[in-house]
C-alpha positions in Angstrom: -6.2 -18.8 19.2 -3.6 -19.5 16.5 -6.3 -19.3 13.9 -6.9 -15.3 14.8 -3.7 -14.5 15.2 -2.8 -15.5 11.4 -6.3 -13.5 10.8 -5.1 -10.4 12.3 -1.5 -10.7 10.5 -3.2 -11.4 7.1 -5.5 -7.8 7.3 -2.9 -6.0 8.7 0.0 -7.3 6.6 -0.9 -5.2 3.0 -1.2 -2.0 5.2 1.8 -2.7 7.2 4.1 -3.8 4.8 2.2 -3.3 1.2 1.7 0.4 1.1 5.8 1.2 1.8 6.9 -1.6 -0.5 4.7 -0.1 -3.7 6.2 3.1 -2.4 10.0 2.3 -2.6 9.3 0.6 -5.9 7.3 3.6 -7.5 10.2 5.9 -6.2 12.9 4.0 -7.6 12.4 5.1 -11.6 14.8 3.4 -14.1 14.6 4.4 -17.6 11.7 1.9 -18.5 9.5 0.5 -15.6 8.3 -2.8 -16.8 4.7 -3.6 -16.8 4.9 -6.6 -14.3 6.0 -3.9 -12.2 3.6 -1.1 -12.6 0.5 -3.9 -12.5 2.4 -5.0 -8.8 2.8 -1.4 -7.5 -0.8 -0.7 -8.5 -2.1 -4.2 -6.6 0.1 -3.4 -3.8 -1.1 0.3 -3.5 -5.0 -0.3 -4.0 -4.8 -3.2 -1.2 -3.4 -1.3 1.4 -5.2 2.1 0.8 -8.2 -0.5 1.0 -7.0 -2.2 4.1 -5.9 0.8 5.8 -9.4 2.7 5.4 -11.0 -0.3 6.9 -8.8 -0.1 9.7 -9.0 3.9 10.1 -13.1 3.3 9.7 -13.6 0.5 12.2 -11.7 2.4 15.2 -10.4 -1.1 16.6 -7.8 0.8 18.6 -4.5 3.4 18.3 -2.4 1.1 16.7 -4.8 0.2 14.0 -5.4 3.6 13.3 -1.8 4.7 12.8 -1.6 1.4 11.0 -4.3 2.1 8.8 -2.7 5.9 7.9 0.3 4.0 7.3 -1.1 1.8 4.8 -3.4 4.5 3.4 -0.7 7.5 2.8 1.5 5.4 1.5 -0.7 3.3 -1.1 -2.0 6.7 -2.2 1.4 8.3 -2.4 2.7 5.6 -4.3 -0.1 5.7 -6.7 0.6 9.6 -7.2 3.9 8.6 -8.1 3.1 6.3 -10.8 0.5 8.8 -12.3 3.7 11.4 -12.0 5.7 8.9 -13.5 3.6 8.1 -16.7 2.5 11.6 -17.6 6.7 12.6 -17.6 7.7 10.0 -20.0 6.2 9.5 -23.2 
């Protein structure tokens, strides 16, 4: 029972936690965003858009799906705001 409880927490952790965390770091634009830090707002972004259309798709139940638009708006918003970003500054 232990051993699906840490299953569940590890898919829904990136859509949970993933997609708002690569959104308050893409939002947060100091004069020169370091690569480390683009490279972890893009890993964080992809992996919960991923995760949260999985969850959205397999219709587990309520809470999964506003889970899963959690982690999907907010992966895809924060990658909108890194292509924003980049296209500004030179």
């Amino acid at each position: 029972m232990e051993s699906l409880a840490l299953l569940v927490s590890i898919i829904v952790f990136p859509a949970m936690f993933g997609g708002p965390i690569a959104l308050l770091l893409s939002l947060y634009r100091p004069a020169g965003m370091s690569r480390f830090r683009r490279i972890f707002i893009i890993i964080f972004a992809i992996l919960s858009s991923i995760v949260g259309i999985f969850l959205l798709i397999e219709n587990v139940s309520r809470g999964a799906n506003v889970i899963g638009a959690l982690g999907l708006s907010t992966g895809l918003g924060s990658l909108w705001q890194l292509k924003r970003y980049r296209k500004v500054t030179p």
